[in-house]
Backbone and ligand atoms as CSV (ligand in chain L), in Angstrom:
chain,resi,resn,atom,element,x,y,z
A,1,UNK,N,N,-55.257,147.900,-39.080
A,1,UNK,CA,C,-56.269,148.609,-38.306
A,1,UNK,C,C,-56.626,149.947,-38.933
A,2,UNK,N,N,-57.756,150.726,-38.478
A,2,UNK,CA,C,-58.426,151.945,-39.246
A,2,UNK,C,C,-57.885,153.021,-38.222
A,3,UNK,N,N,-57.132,153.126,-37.143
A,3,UNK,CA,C,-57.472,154.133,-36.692
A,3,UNK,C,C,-56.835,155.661,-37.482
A,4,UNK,N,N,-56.887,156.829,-36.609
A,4,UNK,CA,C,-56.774,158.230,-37.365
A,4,UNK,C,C,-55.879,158.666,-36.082
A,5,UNK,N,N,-54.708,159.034,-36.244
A,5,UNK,CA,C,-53.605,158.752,-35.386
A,5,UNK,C,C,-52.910,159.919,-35.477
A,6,UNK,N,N,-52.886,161.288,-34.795
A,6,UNK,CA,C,-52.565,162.504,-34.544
A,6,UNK,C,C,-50.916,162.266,-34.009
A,7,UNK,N,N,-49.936,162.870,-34.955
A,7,UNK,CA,C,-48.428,162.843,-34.026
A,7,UNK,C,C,-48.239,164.245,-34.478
A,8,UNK,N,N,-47.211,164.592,-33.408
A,8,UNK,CA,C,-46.303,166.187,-34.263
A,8,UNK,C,C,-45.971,166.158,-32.601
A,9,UNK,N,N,-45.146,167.374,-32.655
A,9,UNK,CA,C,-44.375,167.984,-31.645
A,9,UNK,C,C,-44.888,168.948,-30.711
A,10,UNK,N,N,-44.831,169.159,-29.356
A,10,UNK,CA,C,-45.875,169.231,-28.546
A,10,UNK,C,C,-46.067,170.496,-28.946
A,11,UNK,N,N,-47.513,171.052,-28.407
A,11,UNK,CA,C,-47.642,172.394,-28.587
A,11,UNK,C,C,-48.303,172.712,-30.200
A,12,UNK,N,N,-48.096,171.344,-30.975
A,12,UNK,CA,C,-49.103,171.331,-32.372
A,12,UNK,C,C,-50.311,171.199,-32.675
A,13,UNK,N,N,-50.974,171.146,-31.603
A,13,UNK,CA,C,-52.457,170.931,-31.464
A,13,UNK,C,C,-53.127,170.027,-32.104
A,14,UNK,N,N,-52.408,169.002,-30.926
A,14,UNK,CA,C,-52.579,167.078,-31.480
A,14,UNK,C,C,-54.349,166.882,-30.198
A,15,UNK,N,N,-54.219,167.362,-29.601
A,15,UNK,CA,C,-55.575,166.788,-28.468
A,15,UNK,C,C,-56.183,168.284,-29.150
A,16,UNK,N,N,-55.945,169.108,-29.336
A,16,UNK,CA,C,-57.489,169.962,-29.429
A,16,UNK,C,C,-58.042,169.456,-31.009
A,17,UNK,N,N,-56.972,169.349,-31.826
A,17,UNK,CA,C,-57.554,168.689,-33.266
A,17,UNK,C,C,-58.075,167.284,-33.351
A,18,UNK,N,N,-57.692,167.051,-32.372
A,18,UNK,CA,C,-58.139,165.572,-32.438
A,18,UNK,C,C,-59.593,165.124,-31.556
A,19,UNK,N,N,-59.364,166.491,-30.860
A,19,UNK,CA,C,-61.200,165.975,-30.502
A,19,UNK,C,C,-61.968,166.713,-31.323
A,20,UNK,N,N,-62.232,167.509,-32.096
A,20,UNK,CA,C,-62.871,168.189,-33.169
A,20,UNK,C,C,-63.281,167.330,-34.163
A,21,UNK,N,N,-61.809,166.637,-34.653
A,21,UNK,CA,C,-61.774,165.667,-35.670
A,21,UNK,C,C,-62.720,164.371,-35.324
A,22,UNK,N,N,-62.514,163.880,-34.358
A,22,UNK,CA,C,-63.336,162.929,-33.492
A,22,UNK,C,C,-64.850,163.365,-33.667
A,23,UNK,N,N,-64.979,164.626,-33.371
A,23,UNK,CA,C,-66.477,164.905,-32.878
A,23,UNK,C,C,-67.094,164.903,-34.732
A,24,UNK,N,N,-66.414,165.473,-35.132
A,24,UNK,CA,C,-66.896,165.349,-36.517
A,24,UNK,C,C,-66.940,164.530,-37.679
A,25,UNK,N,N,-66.596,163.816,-37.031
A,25,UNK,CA,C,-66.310,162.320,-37.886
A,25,UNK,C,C,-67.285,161.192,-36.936
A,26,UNK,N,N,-67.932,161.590,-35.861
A,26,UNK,CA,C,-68.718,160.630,-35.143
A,26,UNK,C,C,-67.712,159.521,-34.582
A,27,UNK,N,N,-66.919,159.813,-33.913
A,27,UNK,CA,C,-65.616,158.502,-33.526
A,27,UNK,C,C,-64.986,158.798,-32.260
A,28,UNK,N,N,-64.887,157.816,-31.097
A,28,UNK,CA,C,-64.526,157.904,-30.179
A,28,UNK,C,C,-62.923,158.714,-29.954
A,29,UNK,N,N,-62.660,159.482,-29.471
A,29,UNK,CA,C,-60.935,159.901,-29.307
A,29,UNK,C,C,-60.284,159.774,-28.307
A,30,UNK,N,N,-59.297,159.308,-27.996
A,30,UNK,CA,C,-58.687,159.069,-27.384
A,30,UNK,C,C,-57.013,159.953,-26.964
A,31,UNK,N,N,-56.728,160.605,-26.078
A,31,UNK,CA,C,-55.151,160.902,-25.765
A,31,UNK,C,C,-54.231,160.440,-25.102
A,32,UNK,N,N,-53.891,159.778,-25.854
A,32,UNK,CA,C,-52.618,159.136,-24.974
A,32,UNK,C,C,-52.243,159.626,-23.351
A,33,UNK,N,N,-51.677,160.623,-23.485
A,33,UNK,CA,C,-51.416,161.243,-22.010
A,33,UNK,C,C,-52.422,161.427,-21.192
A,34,UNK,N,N,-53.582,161.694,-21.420
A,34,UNK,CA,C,-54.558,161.993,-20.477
A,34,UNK,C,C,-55.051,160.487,-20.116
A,35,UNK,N,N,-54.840,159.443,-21.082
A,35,UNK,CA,C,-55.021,158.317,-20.189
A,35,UNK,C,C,-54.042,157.310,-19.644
A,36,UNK,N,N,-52.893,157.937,-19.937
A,36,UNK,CA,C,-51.712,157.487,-19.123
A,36,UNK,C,C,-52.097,158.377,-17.431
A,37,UNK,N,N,-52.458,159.523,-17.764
A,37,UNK,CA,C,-52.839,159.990,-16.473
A,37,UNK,C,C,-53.778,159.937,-15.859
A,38,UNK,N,N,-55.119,159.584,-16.214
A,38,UNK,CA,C,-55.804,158.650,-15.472
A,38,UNK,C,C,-55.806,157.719,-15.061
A,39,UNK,N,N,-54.812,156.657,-15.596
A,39,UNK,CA,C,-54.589,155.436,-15.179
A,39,UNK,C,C,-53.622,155.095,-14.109
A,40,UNK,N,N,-52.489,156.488,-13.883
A,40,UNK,CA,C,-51.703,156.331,-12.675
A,40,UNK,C,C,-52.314,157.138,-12.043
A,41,UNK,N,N,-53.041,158.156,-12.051
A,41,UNK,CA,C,-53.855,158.785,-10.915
A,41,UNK,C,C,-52.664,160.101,-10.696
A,42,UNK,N,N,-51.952,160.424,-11.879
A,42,UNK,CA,C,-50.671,161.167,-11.782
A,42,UNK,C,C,-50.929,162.236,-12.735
A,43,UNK,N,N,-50.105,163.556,-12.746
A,43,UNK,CA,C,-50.130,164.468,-13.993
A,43,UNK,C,C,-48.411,163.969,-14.484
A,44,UNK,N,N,-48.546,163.941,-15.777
A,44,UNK,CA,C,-47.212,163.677,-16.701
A,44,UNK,C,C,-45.785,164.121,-15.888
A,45,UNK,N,N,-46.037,165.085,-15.959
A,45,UNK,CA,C,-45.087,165.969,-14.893
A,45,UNK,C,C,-44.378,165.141,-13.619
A,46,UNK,N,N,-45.808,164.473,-12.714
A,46,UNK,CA,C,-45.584,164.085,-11.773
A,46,UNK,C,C,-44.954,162.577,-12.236
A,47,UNK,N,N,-45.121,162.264,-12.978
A,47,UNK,CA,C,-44.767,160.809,-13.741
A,47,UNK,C,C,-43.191,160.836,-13.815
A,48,UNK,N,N,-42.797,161.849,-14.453
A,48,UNK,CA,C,-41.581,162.159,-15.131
A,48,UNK,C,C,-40.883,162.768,-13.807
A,49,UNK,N,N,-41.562,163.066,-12.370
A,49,UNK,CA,C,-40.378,163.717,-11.495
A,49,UNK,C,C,-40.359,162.359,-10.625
A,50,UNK,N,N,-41.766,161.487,-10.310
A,50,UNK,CA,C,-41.498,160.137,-9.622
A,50,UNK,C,C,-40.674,159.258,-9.950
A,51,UNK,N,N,-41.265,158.527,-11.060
A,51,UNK,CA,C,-40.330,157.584,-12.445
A,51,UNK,C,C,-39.229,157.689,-12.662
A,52,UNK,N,N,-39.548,159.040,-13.383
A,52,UNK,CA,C,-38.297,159.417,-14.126
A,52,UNK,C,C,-38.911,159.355,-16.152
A,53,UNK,N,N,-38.288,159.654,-17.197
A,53,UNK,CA,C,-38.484,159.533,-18.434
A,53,UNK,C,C,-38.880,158.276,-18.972
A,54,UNK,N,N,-38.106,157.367,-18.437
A,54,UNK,CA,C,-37.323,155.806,-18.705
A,54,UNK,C,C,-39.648,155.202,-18.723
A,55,UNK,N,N,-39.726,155.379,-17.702
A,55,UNK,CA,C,-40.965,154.763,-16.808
A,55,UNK,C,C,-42.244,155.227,-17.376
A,56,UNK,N,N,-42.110,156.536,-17.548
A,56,UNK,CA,C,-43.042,157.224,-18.335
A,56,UNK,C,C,-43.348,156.577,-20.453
A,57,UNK,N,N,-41.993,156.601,-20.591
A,57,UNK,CA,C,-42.032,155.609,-21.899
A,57,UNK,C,C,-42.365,154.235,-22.262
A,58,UNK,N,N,-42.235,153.679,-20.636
A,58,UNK,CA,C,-42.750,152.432,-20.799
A,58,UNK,C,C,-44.215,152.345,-21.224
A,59,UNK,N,N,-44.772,153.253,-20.109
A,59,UNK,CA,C,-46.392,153.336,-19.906
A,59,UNK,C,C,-46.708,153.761,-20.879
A,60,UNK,N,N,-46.223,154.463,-21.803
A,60,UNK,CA,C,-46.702,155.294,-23.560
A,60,UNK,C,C,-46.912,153.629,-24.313
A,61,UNK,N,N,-45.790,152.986,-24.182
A,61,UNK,CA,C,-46.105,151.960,-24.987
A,61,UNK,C,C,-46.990,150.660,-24.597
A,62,UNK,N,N,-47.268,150.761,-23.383
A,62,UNK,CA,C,-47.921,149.624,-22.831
A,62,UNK,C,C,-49.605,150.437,-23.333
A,63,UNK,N,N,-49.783,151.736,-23.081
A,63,UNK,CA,C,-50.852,152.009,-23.188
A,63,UNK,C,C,-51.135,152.422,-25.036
A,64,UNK,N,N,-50.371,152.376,-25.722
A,64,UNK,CA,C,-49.997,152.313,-27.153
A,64,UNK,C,C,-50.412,151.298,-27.643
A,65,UNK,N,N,-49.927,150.070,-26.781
A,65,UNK,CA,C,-50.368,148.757,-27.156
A,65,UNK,C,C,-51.826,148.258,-27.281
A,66,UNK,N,N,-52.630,148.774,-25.721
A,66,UNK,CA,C,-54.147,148.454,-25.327
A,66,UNK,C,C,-55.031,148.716,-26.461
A,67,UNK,N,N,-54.393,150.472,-26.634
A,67,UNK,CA,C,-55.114,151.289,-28.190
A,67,UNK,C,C,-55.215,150.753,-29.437
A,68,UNK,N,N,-54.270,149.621,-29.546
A,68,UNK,CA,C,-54.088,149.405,-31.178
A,68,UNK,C,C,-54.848,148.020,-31.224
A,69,UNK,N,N,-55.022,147.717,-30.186
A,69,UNK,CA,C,-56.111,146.157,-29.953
A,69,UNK,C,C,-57.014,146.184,-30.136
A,70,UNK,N,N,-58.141,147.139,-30.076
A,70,UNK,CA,C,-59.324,147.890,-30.012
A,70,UNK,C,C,-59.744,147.936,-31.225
A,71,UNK,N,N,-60.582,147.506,-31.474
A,71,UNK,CA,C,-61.348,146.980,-32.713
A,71,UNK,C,C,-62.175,148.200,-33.491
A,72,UNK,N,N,-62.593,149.042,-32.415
A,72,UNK,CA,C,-63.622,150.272,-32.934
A,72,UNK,C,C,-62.436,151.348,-33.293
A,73,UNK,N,N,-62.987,151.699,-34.278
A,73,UNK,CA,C,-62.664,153.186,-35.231
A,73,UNK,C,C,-62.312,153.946,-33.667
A,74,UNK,N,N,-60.760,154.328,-34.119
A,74,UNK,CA,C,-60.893,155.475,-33.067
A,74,UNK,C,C,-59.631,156.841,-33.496
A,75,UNK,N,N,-60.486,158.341,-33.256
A,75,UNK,CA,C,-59.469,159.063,-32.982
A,75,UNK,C,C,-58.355,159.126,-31.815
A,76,UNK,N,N,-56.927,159.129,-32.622
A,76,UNK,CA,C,-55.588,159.014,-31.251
A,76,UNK,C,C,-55.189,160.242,-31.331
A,77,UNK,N,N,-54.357,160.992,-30.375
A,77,UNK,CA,C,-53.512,162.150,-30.222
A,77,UNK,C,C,-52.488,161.485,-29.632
A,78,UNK,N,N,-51.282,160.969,-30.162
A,78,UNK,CA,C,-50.358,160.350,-29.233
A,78,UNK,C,C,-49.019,161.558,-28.503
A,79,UNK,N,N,-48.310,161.381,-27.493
A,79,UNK,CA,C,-47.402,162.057,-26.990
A,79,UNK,C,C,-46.005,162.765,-27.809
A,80,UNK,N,N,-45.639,163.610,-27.939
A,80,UNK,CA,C,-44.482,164.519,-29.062
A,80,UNK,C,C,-43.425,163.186,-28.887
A,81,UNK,N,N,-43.293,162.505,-28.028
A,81,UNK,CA,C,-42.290,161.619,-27.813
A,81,UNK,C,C,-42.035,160.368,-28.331
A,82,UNK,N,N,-43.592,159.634,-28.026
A,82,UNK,CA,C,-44.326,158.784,-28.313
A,82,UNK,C,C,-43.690,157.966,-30.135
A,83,UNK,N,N,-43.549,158.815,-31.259
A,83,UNK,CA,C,-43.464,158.033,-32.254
A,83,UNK,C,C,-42.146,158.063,-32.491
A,84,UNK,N,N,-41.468,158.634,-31.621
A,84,UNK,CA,C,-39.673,158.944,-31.824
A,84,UNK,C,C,-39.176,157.732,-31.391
A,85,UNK,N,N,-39.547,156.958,-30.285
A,85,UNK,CA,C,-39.279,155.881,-29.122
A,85,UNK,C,C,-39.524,154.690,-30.146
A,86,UNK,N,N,-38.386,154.155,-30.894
A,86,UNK,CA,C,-38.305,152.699,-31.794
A,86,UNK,C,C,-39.021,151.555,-31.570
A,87,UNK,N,N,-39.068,151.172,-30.287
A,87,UNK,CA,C,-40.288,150.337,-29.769
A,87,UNK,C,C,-41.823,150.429,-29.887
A,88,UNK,N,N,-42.421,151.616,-30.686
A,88,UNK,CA,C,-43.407,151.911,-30.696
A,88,UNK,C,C,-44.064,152.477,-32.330
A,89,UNK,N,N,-42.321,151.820,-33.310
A,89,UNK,CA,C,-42.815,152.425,-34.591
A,89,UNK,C,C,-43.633,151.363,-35.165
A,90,UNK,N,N,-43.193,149.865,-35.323
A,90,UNK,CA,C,-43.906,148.785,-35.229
A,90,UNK,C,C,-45.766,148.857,-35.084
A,91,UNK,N,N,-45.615,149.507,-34.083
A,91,UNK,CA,C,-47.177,148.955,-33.422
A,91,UNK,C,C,-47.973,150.083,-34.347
A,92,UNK,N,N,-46.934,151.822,-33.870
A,92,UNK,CA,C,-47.963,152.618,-34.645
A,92,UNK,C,C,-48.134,152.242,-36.450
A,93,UNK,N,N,-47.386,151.827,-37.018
A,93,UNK,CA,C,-48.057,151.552,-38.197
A,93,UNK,C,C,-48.602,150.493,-38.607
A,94,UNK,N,N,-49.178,149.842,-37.996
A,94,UNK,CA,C,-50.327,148.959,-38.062
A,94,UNK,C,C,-51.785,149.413,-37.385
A,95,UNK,N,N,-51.414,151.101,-36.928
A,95,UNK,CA,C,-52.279,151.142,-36.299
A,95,UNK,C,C,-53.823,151.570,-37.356
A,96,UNK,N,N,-52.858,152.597,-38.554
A,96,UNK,CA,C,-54.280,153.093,-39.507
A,96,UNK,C,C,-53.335,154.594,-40.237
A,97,UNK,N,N,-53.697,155.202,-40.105
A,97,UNK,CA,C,-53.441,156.171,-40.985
A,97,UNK,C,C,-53.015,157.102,-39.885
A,98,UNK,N,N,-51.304,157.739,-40.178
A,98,UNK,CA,C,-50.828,158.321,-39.229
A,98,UNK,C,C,-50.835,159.855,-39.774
A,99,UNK,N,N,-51.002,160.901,-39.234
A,99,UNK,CA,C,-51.657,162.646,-39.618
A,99,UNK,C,C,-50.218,163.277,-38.838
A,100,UNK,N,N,-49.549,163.867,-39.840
A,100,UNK,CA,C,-48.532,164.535,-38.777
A,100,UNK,C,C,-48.880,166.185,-39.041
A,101,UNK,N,N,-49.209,166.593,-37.656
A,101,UNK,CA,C,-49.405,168.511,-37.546
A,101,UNK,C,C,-48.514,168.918,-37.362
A,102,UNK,N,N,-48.089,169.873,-38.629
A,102,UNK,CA,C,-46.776,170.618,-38.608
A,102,UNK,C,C,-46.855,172.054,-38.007
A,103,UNK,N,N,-46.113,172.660,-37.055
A,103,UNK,CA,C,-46.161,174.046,-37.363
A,103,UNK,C,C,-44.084,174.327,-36.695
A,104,UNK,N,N,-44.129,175.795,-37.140
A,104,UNK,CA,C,-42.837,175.832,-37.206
A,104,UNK,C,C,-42.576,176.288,-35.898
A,105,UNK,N,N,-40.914,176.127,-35.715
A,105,UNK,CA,C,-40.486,176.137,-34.304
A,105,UNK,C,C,-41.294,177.954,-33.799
A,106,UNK,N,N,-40.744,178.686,-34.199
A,106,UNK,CA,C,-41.372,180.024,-33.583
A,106,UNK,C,C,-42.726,180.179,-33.075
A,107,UNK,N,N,-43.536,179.561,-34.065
A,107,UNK,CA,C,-45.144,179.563,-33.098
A,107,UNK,C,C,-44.990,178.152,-32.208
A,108,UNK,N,N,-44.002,177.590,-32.340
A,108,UNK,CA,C,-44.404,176.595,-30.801
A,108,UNK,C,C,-43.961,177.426,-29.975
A,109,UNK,N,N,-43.015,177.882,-30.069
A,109,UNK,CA,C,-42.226,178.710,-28.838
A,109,UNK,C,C,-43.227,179.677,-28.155
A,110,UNK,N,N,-44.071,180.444,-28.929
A,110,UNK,CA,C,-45.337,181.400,-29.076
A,110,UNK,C,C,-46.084,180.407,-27.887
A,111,UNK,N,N,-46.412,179.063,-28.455
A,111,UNK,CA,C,-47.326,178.327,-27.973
A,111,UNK,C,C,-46.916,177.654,-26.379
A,112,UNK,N,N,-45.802,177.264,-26.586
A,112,UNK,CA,C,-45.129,176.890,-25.756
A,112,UNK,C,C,-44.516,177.758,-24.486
A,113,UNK,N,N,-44.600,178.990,-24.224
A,113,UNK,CA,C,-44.102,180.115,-23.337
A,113,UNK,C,C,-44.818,180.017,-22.463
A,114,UNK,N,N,-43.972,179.491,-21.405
A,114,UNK,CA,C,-45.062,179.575,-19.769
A,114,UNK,C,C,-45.501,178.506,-19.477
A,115,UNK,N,N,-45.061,177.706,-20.224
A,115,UNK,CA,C,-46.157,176.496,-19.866
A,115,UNK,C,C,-45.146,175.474,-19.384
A,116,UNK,N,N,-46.058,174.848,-17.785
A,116,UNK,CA,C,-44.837,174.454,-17.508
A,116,UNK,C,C,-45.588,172.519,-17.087
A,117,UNK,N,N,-46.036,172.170,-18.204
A,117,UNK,CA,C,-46.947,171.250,-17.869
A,117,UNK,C,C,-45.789,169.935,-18.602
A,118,UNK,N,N,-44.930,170.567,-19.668
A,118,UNK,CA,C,-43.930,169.555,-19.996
A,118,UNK,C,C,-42.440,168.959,-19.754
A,119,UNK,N,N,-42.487,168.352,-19.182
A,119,UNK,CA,C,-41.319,167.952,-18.583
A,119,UNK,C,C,-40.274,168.306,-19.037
A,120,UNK,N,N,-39.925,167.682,-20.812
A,120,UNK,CA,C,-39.198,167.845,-21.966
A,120,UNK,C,C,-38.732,169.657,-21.744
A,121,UNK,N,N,-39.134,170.564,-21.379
A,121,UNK,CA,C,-38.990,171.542,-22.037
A,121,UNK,C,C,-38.533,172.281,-20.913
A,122,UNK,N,N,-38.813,171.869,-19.479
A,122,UNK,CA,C,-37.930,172.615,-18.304
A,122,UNK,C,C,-36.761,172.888,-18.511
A,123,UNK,N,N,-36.304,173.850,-18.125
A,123,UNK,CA,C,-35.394,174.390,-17.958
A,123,UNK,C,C,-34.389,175.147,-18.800
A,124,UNK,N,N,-33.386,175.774,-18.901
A,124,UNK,CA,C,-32.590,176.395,-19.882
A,124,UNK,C,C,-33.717,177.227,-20.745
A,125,UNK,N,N,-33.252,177.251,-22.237
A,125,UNK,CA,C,-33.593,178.222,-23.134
A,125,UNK,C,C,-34.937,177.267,-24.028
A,126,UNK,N,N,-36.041,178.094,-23.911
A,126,UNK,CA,C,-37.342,177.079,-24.741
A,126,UNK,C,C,-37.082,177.022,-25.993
A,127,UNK,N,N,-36.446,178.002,-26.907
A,127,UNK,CA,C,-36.213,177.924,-28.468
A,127,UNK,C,C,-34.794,177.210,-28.419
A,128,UNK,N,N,-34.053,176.974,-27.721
A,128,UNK,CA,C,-32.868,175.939,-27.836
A,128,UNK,C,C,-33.318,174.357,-28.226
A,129,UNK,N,N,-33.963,174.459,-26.878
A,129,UNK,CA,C,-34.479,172.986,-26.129
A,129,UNK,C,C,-35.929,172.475,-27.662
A,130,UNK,N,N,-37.009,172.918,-27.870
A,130,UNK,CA,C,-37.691,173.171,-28.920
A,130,UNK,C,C,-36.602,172.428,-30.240
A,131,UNK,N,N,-35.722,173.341,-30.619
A,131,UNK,CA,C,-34.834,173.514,-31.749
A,131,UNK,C,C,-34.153,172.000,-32.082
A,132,UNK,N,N,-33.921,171.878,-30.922
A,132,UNK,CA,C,-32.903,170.921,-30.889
A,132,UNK,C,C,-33.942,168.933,-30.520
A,133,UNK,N,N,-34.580,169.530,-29.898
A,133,UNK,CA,C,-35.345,168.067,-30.534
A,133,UNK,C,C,-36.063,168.349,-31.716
A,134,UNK,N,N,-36.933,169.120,-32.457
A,134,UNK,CA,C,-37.087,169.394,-32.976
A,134,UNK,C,C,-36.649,168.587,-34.516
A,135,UNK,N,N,-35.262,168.781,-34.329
A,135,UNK,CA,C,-34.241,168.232,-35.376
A,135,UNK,C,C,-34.384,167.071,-35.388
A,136,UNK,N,N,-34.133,166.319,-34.311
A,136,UNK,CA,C,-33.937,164.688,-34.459
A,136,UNK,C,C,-35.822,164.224,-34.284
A,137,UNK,N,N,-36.858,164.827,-34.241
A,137,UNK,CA,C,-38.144,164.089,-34.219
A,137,UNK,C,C,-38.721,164.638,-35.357
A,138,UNK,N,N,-38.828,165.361,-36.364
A,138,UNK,CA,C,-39.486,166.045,-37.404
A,138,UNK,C,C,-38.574,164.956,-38.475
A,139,UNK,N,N,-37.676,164.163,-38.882
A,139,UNK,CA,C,-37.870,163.503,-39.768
A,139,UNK,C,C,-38.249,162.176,-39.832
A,140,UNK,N,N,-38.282,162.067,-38.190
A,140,UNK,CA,C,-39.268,160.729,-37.909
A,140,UNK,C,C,-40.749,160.524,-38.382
A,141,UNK,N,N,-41.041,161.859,-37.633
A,141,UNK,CA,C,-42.404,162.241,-37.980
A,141,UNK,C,C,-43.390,161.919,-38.993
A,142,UNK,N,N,-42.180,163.287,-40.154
A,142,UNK,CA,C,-42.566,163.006,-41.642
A,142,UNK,C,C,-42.376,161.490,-42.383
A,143,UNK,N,N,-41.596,160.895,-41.570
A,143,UNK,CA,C,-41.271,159.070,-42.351
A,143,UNK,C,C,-42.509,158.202,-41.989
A,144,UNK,N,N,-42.705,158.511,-40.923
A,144,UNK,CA,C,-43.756,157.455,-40.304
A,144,UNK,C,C,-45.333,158.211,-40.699
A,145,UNK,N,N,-45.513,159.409,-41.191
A,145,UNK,CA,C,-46.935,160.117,-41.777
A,145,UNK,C,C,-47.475,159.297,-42.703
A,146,UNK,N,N,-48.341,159.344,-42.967
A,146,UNK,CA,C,-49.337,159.070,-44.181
A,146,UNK,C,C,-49.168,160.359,-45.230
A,147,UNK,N,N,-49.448,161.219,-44.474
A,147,UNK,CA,C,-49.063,162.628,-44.635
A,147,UNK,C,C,-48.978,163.816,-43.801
A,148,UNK,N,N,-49.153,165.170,-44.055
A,148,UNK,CA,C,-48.474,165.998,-42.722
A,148,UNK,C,C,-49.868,167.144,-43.347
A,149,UNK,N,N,-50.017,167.597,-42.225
A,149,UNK,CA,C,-50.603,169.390,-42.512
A,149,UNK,C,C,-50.063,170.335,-41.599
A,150,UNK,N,N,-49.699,171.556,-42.384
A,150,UNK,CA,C,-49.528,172.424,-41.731
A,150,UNK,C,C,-50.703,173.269,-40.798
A,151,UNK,N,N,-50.364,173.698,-40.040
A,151,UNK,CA,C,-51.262,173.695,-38.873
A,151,UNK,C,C,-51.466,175.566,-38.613
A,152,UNK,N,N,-50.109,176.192,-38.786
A,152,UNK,CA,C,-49.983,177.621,-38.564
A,152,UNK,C,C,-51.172,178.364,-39.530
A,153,UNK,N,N,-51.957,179.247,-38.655
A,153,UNK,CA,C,-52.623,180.362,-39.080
A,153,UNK,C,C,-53.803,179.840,-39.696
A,154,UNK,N,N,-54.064,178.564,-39.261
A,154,UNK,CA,C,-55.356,177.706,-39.577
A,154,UNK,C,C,-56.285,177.615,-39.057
A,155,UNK,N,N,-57.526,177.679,-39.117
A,155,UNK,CA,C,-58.650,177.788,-37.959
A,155,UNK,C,C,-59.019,176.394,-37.657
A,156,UNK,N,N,-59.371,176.101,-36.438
A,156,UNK,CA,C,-59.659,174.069,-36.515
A,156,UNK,C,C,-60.470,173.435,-37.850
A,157,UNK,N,N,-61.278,174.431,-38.199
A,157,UNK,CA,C,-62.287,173.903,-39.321
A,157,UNK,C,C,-61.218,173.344,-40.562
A,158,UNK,N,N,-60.615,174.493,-40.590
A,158,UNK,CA,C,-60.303,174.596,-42.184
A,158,UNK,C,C,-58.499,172.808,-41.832
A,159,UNK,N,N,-58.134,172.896,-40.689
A,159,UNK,CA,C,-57.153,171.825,-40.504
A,159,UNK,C,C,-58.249,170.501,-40.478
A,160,UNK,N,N,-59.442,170.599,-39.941
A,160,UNK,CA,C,-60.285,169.679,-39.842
A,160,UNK,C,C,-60.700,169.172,-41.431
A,161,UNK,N,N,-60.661,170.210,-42.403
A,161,UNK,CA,C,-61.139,169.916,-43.575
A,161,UNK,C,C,-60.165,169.401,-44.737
A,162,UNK,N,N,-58.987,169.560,-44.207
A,162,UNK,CA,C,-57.686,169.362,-44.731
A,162,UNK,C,C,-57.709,167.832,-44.472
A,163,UNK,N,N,-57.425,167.495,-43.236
A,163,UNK,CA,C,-57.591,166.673,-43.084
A,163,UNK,C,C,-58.531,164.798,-43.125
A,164,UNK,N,N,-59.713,165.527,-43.440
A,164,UNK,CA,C,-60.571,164.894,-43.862
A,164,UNK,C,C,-60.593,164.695,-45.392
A,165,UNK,N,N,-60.516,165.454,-46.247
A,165,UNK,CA,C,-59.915,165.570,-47.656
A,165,UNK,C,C,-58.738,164.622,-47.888
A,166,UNK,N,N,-58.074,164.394,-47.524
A,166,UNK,CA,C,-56.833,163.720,-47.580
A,166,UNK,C,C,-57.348,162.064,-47.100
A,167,UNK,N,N,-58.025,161.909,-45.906
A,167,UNK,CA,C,-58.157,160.720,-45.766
A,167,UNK,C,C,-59.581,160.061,-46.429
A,168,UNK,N,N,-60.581,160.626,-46.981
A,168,UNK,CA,C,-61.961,160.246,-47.483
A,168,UNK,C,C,-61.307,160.875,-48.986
L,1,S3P,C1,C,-43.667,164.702,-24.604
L,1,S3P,C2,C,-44.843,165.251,-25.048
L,1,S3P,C3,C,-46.026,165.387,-24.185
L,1,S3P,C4,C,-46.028,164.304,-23.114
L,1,S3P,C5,C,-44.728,164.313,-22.349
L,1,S3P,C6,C,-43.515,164.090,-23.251
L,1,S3P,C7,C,-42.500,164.678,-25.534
L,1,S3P,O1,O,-47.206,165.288,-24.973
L,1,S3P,O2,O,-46.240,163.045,-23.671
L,1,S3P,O3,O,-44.625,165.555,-21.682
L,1,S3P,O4,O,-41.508,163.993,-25.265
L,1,S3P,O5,O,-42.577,165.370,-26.577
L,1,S3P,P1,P,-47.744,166.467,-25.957
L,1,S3P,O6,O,-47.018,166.285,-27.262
L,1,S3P,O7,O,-49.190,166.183,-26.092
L,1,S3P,O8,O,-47.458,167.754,-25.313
């Protein structure tokens, strides 16, 4: 399949690059989470305090699955979780060309402060919690990439142009 398939670790600016990228490339985009959450009529959050994690991963891959069936060119932003979960390495690389956005733990933390929209990251210390998955999903990441861009101190254009360079 062709698609253009946004992963990295939350807070990397996988949905704002990926609708830019979308818009400028003329191609439908798609985010994983926002249509996991339209489709339960739920915010992630609320997924992960009803469910639980377990339930929420299912629905990543069931709705992982619908995406990769889909015949038309499409921009993805999938979930920080999403390409870590073994059941779902399969599908994503058949999906097209996987883009991993790098930036380093300190500007997620930057990025990440206050925000309390991710489940993953409640509670305790944010540069612990960050740090420590961090470790075990960044060499997934980079294995399953096509390739990676760094993302820090980049304006969307110039990650947009990076990116496009690399795949045209
Ligand atoms: C998660 C990342 C989130 C969302 C959920 C779990 C994770 O997506 O899927 O909160 O495990 O890293 P973003 O990466 O878009 O924040």
């Amino acid at each position: 399949m062709n698609h253009i398939v946004l992963i990295g670790f939350m807070g990397c600016g996988k949905s704002s690059v990926g609708e830019k990228l979308a818009e400028y490339l003329d191609l439908p985009f798609i985010d994983t989470d926002l249509l996991i959450e339209e489709q339960e009529k739920m915010s992630v959050n609320e997924i992960f305090e009803t469910f639980g994690e377990a339930a929420f991963r299912k629905k990543e891959t069931e709705t992982l699955q619908k995406i990769a069936g889909q015949k038309e060119r499409h921009v993805i932003a999938v979930g920080g979780g999403l390409p870590v979960q073994t059941q779902n390495e399969e599908i994503l690389k058949e999906m097209g060309d996987i883009v991993y956005l790098r930036a380093d733990t300190g500007e997620l933390v930057k990025r990440l402060e206050g925000d309390t929209s991710r489940p993953m990251l409640k509670g305790g210390n944010l540069l612990e919690k960050i740090d420590s998955l961090k470790k075990v999903r960044e060499p997934i990441y980079v294995k399953m990439a096509s390739f990676s861009i760094d993302t820090v101190d980049l304006p969307f254009e110039k990650i947009i142009e990076k990116i496009v360079e690399k795949l045209f």
